[in-house]
Structure formats: structure tokens, C-alpha cells
Phi, psi and omega in degrees: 000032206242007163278336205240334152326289214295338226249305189306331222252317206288329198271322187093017189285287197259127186291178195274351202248324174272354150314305179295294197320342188263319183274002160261035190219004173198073174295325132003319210267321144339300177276349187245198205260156181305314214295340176301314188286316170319294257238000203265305182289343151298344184262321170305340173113005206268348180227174160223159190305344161295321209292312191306324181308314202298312166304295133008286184251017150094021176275085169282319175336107177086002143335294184250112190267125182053251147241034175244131206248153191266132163251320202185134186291181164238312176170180208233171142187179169344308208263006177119183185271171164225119181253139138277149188211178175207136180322127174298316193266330197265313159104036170237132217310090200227171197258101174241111173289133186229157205215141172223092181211165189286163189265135215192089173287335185252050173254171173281286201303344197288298184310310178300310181316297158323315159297356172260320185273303183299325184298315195286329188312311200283341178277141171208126180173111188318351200244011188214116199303127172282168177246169202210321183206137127256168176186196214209130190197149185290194166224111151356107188073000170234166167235003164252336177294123153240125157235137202264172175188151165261122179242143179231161141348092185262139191262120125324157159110202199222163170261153191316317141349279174313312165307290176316322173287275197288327173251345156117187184299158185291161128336126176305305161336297178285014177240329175294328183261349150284345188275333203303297203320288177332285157327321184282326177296318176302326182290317157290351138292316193292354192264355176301337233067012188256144174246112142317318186027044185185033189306149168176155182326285205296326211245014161253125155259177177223123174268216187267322200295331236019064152276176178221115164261129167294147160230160146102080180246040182282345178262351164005143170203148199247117175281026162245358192203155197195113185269310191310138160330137171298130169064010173289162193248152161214165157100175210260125177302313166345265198283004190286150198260162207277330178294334204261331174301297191334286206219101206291328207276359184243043177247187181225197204304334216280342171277000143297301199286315175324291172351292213283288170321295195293336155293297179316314174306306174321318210269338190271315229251349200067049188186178160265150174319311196234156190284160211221008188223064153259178169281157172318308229271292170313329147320286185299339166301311191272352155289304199323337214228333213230155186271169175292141158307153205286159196258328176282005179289310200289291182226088167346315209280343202252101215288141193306354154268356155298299182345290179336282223304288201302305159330316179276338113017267182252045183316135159310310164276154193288326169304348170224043158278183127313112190310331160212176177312319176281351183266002124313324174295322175314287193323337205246013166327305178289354178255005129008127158298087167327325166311339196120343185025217129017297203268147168254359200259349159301310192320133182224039203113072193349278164260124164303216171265148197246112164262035193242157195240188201218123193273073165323147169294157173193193161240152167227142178318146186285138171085021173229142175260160193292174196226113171326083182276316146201201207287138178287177187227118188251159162213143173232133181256088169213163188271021171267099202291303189335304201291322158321301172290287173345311188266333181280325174311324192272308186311306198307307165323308179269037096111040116326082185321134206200084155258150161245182185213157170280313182210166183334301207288350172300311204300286180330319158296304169349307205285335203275349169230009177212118203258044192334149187261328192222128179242141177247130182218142191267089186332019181239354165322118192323122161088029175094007201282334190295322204259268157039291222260303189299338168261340143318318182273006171253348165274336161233119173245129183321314167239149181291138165075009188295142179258161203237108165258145219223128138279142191218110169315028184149149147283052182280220201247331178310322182269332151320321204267350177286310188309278170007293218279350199235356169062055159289120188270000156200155171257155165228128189316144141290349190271006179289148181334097194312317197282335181282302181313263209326348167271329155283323175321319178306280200288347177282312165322298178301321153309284168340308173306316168326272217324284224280349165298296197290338200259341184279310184311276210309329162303296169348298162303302176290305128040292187288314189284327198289316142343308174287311139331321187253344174302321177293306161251029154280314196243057200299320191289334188255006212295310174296355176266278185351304185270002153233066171228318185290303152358274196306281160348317200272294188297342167315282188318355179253325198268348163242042158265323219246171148316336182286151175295182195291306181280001192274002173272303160332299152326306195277315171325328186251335182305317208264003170242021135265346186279305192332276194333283193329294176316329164316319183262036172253175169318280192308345182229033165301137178052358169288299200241127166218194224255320176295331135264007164300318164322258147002273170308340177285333185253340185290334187272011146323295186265086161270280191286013174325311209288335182303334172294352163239037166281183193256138156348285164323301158311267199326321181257352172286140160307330194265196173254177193236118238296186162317293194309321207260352168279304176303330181298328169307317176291345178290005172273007183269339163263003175280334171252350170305299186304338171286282207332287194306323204282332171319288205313322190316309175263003167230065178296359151280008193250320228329317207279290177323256208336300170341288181312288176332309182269006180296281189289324183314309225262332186228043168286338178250035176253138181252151178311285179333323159123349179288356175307176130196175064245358195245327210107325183332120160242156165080217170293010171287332186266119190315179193257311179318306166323312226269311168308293184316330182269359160285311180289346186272313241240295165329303193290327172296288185345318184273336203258173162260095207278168213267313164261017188192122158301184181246154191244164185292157172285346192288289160310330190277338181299298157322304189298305147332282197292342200268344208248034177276330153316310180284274227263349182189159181286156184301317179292336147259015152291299208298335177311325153297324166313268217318327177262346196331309192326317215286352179288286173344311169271352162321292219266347215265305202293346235215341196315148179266000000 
């Protein structure tokens, strides 16, 4: 073996001196044969079996690149070879692309390489393989070969391609939040200036971890500098965006995000957007005009404003994408795993910042919502000085009005000049006085709606049931954690915050009907104006808290009275819809969205997505205006039928046929019929306009979206209604555009 000693010593796989130290610990070996001697050091680990081929066949060249030593290839492409190697000295794992061409500053491939090693220099970022090293080095016996290599980040795992081929479509959660992960990596190149131009299934890995790394910026182009040939094409036809076939070097990020829109087609659908087996030319001919086949065809499951999102992804023109990466992450924000999904790198913390205040009674101007004035305020009661300071320290810290008290009768002079929105009270207080103290403060309670958290040596069942009997609105361990505590406290405050948001409309309203009510009988002839001018004024004031444009009540009022009509004339809603509820129905849906005046700000108007808690609280506006409407009717039953309908649509305009809806669940004909209209006419409407998290889509797209969903999201028998009326919607929004 001692051609194959030489061979070994001469390459720099093993240094020489750790070589002897392996044959004076197996002298044997020395004396025995090559296959013995491989088989000996490969099982020890010093070789692995690419390097012995190499050896084997006298290619030693380019084993040790720099301070790297090559353990095994990976795979190959346009762009060169991928070795795994590892640092000689730190013995740490990495990834090397190697490039072997004549020296040719003006070669393509050369100019690409480069363009990989500078694009990859300026990135740092989890969602993106990093670089680490380059060089450069001749070839041996040429006067022309330089071979070049890139060191990277080496990923365990398979790419998303592969992954999809082998276990099949995603969870819709897990494939948004692999795109979120991707997106997030893109967005940070675009702030570099870099265009990917080559987004694709394959060019995602997913490690074990489920992260996601971009690879391969080898086609990369920094939209301040532009290598690439006039009209040339680059990047995998599969995924490609239609502008970028015309011209690769005049496209920018939004042909990333097409890119991006066409992985997400994949993850859900299994399949490529387009069939792959026509010619290039006709393909790329046949982007220019034509859409992916519809994605609920595929997977039922997958709800149509995903769907949207992916259309909008990937719109033929580049102006009716999404504009960057991060307005994709926004966008697919609500179909997030609530949990946390995936990723570890959303977690930002248990508790944020606690923005929550406290609602003097007051009145508040017809079209202004109460306005938040100061902090809430807890006291917490117990004779444990420790637990006092901890839990008033962590409230104080989130800028929380915070008092304490040692024993009941303290708490109580408190309460009489400090009206706490929240109490903490420690259930272990001598003789029973904490469950005591908690049910005294719910036959008078200092502030409307105030909450009761009960400390408890355990959540067993004695004590659950003690909390119960003393009308608590949670029990809590003592030993938990303050930072654990201050999360519940955020939703019961924030409940709070509803309940009293809520507690302003309903005065308000009535208010508002008495008026109306006295308006009626001054004025019996005007009567049906009156009340829908207040009517209209009431629903202003929800509609300019919430999202909707300026025109959208106007809008929805003739949308749900062209379906209505349209709808007259079918079967299914023979003796159901006549010209008197139509009528009706014209006017209720005005307060479809009432209950939004008592969502929080913070919630209702943020842009991003929005956490568990704050969704719910968000959803909660459809039982925040079902309870005003009722609490109206209670005391006004001459409203009864109109006050029904009205609390009809608040409460179930977001319930889906299928039964996947909510606040109730309602499937089918369960879901009152007025709702089942507005929801159709709510959703045309989201669709078309343009929103703070979503551009507006064509009616031609919003159309689709609709007539394609008749299984999942609205009843059928009003699709066909829809079909049949869509002109009148189109010019509605057409006539009504803000």
C-alpha cells in the first residue's frame, strides 16, 4: 500500500504526523494489502468513501480547498459542483460550491459565480444559507483552469420539492409558514437590493428543525448593477414570472414573490401551478394569458382568501402583486398555526407591552368611539409581603396602576377611593376572608365588569370549585411564574376593555332609538328616513374604527339588494324573500359590523398579524353587536322584527355554510338567510377593495373566487344568485369605488 501512503500524505486529507500515530497503533497494516489498509481507516473514521475513490484514482487535486478538507459531493448543477467538507482545524461542517473555468472575466458563468459570492457576502439572516469563505486556487498542468469554491452554511435535510414528492401536500398552517420563513428571508435580501430570480420548490431546504433556508443566489442580480444579456432568459420555467421570461435583467423583487405565490401552489397543491409537459416556448407563450387551476379544485380545503392570496402572488402583471415580501407575510398572517407553528424565531416573548387602560363612564359624539384615558388599575390582596412585591413589581413594570393591601378590610378602604379594574386576591387568607372578600366584590363591585383572579395552592378540583362558588374569573397557582401571571391578566383586562366598550354602544344606542323613537312621533310621516339616517350615523361610527373604505356601507346596501331581488326569483327562496324584506334587509345591514366599536384599537387597526388572544377578541365583535342589538330590542319590541334581522347578520355574517364559520359553528340553512346574503356581499366587497393588509383584486378575480366556493363558504343557491346578478355588483363597486 505505500503508492496509496503517498498519495494520502501528498493530498493533506491526513497530516503526516497523524498518519504514523494511526500505523503505530496498527502495525499490521503496514505489511498488508491496499483494500485492508482503506477499509481499515475508513472504518475509523479518518476517511470516507468519496475521498478513497479519489484516491483510488490518483484525482487528489482539490480535496483540500483552502482550510477545508472535501468529506463527500451532494450534488451538482448549472453552477457548478456542491462538495460537504469540514474546517481542518475547527472540525466545522460546511457546504462548498465549486466552480472550475478558464480565466475569462467575461464568461456568464464566471460573472454568476461572483454574483453569489458578493450577493451571499452581505446576507445574514436565519431564513438564508449563509457564506462563510471563498477562494481561488489554479489547476494543476493548465495555464488556463482556476478553480473557484464558495463556503456555506451546510443544512441538513431535503428541499421542499423533495419533501412534497415524498410525504404529499402540506397542512395549509405548516405550507404558509414555510412560505412566511422564505418570505422573511427575501425580504432581507430585498433590503440588500437583491432579486433572486430563481424562487422554486427545490431551492428551499427544510432542515430537521423545520426552518427554511433559501439557497442558490447564483442567478441573483443587485437592482443597482446588471450583468445579465438584454432579453435573456434565466431562472427554472416551472416557477417563473412572465415578465422575467420577456426580460430577466428588467425584473425587480415582485418577480420573487410570483416565484413565491408558485412554492405555496406546490406545498398546498402538490403539483406545479402549470403543466410541464408542452414545449418551453409555448409554455412561456401560455404564461403571458393563463391562471394556475383553481387550488380548491385540488384541495377543498383550502380557503378562498388563501386561494386570493395565492393569485395575487401570482398575477400576471407585476403591479398586481403583492409589493414586497413583507406584504406577503402580513397577508397569509391569519392562516398561521395559533400556537406558534412552526418557527421559533415568531416567539417574541410571553408578554409584550400591556397597552391596556381603563374606561371612565362617560358619553361619547354619534360617529366617536370612547377613547381610552388611564391605566388599569389592580390591587392585589394578600398577607404575603414576597408575592406582593413580585406581582406589583411585574404590573408596575407594564406601567399599571398597582396597589396593595395586607387584609380585607385594607382591600376595602382601597376600593372606596381606588375603583381596581382587576384583583388579585390570595385565596389562603385566614378563615376563608380571600373567597369572602371575592364574592362580596361581585354583589358590589367597585367598576363595572371588574375581574377576579383567586391565587391558589394548586389547580385541583377543591379549588377550581371554591374559585366557582366565589365567582372568580380564574384560579392560579401561587407558584406561577409573574411573567406567566401578567398573561393572564392581559386577557382578562382586555375582556374587560370589550365588556365596557360595549357597555358605551349599548347606552348609546339606546339613546340613539329614543330619539328616534320621539322623532317617530313628532314626525310619523318621516318616519322610515329618520330611522335610517340614525340607523346610517350609528353604523358610520363602527365603520370608521374598522377597515372598510369610506363607500362600503353604501356598497353593501345595494349589493345585498341586488342579490336579494335576484334571489326572489328561485325555487329555493319561494315565500322566503319578498319586496318588504328586502327592503329591510337594505337597512339592517348597515349595523353588520356594529360590535367593532367595542374591539380596542390596538387590535382592530393593526396591520400585522394578529396574536391568539387578539383574534379572538377580534371575532368577538359579531357577539359584541348581536348583545347591543338585543339588549335594544328588550326594551324596545316595537323594533322586534327589523332589531332580529339586524342582530341576525351582527351575529352570524362570518358563519360559513360548510359549518367551519363562526361564533356558532352554523352550517347550511341554520345560518339565518339575511346573514347568508350580507355574506356574500361582505366578502365581494372585501375582495375588490383595498386594504391596509390586501391590494384589491379585479372583479373578474373576485368572481372566481366566489362562483369557485360554492361548496366551502356560501350557499349554493345564492352563488347561482350571484352569477346571475355579478354585472350589478361590478358596477356597484364600479359606480360607489372610493
Amino acid at each position: 500500500p505505500a503508492e496509496f501512503l503517498t498519495r494520502l500524505v501528498d493530498s493533506g486529507l491526513l497530516a503526516h504526523g497523524e498518519l504514523k500515530d494511526f500505523l503505530d497503533k496498527h502495525p499490521q497494516l503496514r505489511a498488508g494489502d491496499t483494500a485492508t489498509m482503506v477499509k481499515t481507516l475508513t472504518a475509523h473514521g479518518l476517511l470516507t468513501q468519496y475521498q478513497v475513490t479519489r484516491l483510488l484514482a490518483g484525482q487528489t487535486f482539490g480535496l483540500i480547498l483552502g482550510n477545508y478538507r472535501i468529506m463527500e459531493r451532494i450534488g451538482s448543477g448549472g453552477m457548478g459542483e456542491v462538495y460537504k467538507a469540514e474546517h481542518i482545524h475547527m472540525k466545522r461542517t460546511v457546504a462548498i460550491k465549486v466552480l472550475v473555468s478558464e480565466e475569462d472575466n467575461n464568461s456568464v458563468f464566471l460573472q454568476r459565480f461572483y454574483s453569489e459570492m458578493q450577493a451571499t457576502a452581505v446576507l445574514s439572516h436565519p431564513n438564508i444559507v449563509l457564506a462563510f469563505d471563498a477562494g481561488e486556487m489554479p489547476v494543476p498542468n493548465s495555464d488556463q483552469e482556476v478553480l473557484r469554491y464558495l463556503v456555506m452554511e451546510f443544512v441538513p435535510g431535503k428541499d421542499l420539492e423533495q419533501h412534497v414528492l415524498d410525504h404529499g401536500p402540506l397542512p395549509v398552517a405548516q405550507a404558509c409558514e414555510y412560505l412566511r420563513q422564505a418570505a422573511s428571508g427575501l425580504q432581507h435580501a430585498h433590503e440588500h437590493g437583491l432579486v433572486h430570480r430563481d424562487m422554486k420548490p427545490s431551492n428551499l431546504l427544510l432542515t430537521p428543525q423545520n426552518q427554511i433556508k433559501i439557497l442558490d443566489f447564483g442567478l441573483a442580480r443587485v437592482c443597482r448593477r446588471r450583468h445579465t444579456e438584454a432579453h435573456m432568459m434565466l431562472g427554472s420555467v416551472d416557477y417563473m414570472a412572465p415578465e422575467q421570461a420577456r426580460d430577466a435583467r428588467s425584473v425587480d423583487i415582485r418577480a420573487d414573490i410570483y416565484g413565491l405565490g408558485g412554492i405555496l401552489y406546490w406545498l398546498l397543491a402538490g403539483q406545479k401551478p402549470f403543466p410541464s409537459d408542452r414545449p418551453v416556448i409555448e409554455e412561456l407563450l401560455a404564461r403571458q394569458r393563463e391562471s394556475p387551476m383553481p387550488l380548491h379544485k385540488l384541495r377543498p380545503e383550502v380557503a378562498l382568501e388563501l386561494e386570493a392570496i395565492v393569485y395575487q402572488m401570482m398575477a400576471v402583471d407585476p403591479g398586481d402583486r403583492y409589493p414586497t415580501p413583507q406584504a406577503v407575510m402580513t397577508a397569509l398572517g391569519a392562516f398561521l398555526d395559533p400556537s406558534g407553528g412552526h418557527s421559533a424565531a415568531r416567539t417574541s416573548g410571553l408578554i409584550g407591552v400591556l397597552d391596556l387602560t381603563y374606561l371612565p363612564g362617560r358619553t361619547f359624539k354619534l360617529g366617536e368611539a370612547p377613547q381610552r384615558k388611564q391605566a388599569a388599575r389592580v390591587l392585589i390582596v394578600s398577607d404575603a409581603p414576597a408575592q406582593r412585591a413580585a406581582y406589583g413589581a411585574a404590573f408596575a413594570a407594564q406601567k399599571l396602576e398597582c396597589r396593595e393591601a395586607r387584609r380585607v378590610d385594607e382591600a376595602l378602604d382601597q376600593l372606596k377611593h381606588f375603583p381596581a379594574d382587576l384583583l388579585l386576591v390570595d385565596g389562603l387568607l385566614p378563615d376563608g376572608a380571600g373567597m369572602r372578600f371575592c364574592s362580596q366584590v361581585r354583589a358590589q363591585p367597585p367598576t363595572a365588569h371588574v375581574k377576579v383572579m383567586l391565587l391558589t395552592p394548586g389547580n385541583n378540583a377543591q379549588w377550581l370549585a371554591a374559585g366557582a362558588d366565589c365567582c372568580a374569573d380564574e384560579c392560579v397557582p401561587r407558584a406561577l411564574l409573574p411573567q406567566e401571571l401578567l398573561g393572564r391578566a392581559r386577557l382578562l383586562l382586555r375582556c374587560k376593555e370589550s365588556e365596557d366598550r360595549a357597555d358605551h354602544v349599548a347606552g348609546h344606542y339606546l339613546a340613539v332609538q329614543q330619539q328616534l323613537e320621539q322623532t317617530q312621533r313628532l314626525h310619523d310621516a318621516d318616519q322610515a328616513q329618520a330611522q335610517d339616517v340614525l340607523i346610517f350615523a350609528l353604523a358610520k361610527m363602527a365603520e370608521q374604527r374598522g377597515l372598510e373604505t369610506r363607500q362600503h356601507l353604501l356598497r353593501m346596501q345595494h349589493y345585498v339588494r341586488a342579490l336579494a331581488e335576484e334571489a326572489m326569483h328561485l325555487p329555493p327562496f319561494s315565500g322566503r324573500l319578498d319586496s318588504s324584506l328586502v327592503r329591510m334587509l337594505e337597512r339592517c345591514v348597515l349595523l353588520h359590523d356594529i360590535g367593532k366599536v367595542a374591539i380596542p384599537d390596538h387590535i382592530l387597526l393593526k396591520e400585522g398579524k394578529l396574536e391568539p388572544e387578539e383574534r379572538s377578541v377580534m371575532e368577538s365583535h359579531t357577539t359584541i353587536g348581536a348583545d347591543i342589538l338585543v339588549a335594544v330590542a328588550r326594551q324596545h319590541g316595537a323594533s322586534s322584527a327589523f332589531l332580529q334581522m339586524a342582530t341576525d347578520i351582527a351575529r352570524h355574517h362570518h358563519e360559513r355554510y360548510d359549518g367551519t364559520g363562526y361564533p356558532d359553528g352554523l352550517a347550511g340553512d341554520a345560518i339565518p338567510l339575511p346573514a347568508r346574503i350580507v355574506a356574500v356581499a361582505d366578502v365581494y366587497d372585501a375582495l375588490r377593495s383595498k386594504l391596509v393588509y390586501k391590494p384589491e383584486l379585479t372583479h373578474v378575480a373576485a368572481r372566481r373566487l366566489i362562483l369557485e366556493g360554492i361548496s366551502g363558504q356560501f350557499d349554493p343557491n345564492l352563488v347561482a344568485a350571484f352569477r346571475a346578478s355579478e354585472a350589478n355588483f361590478e358596477e356597484i363597486f364600479a359606480h360607489t369605488k372610493d
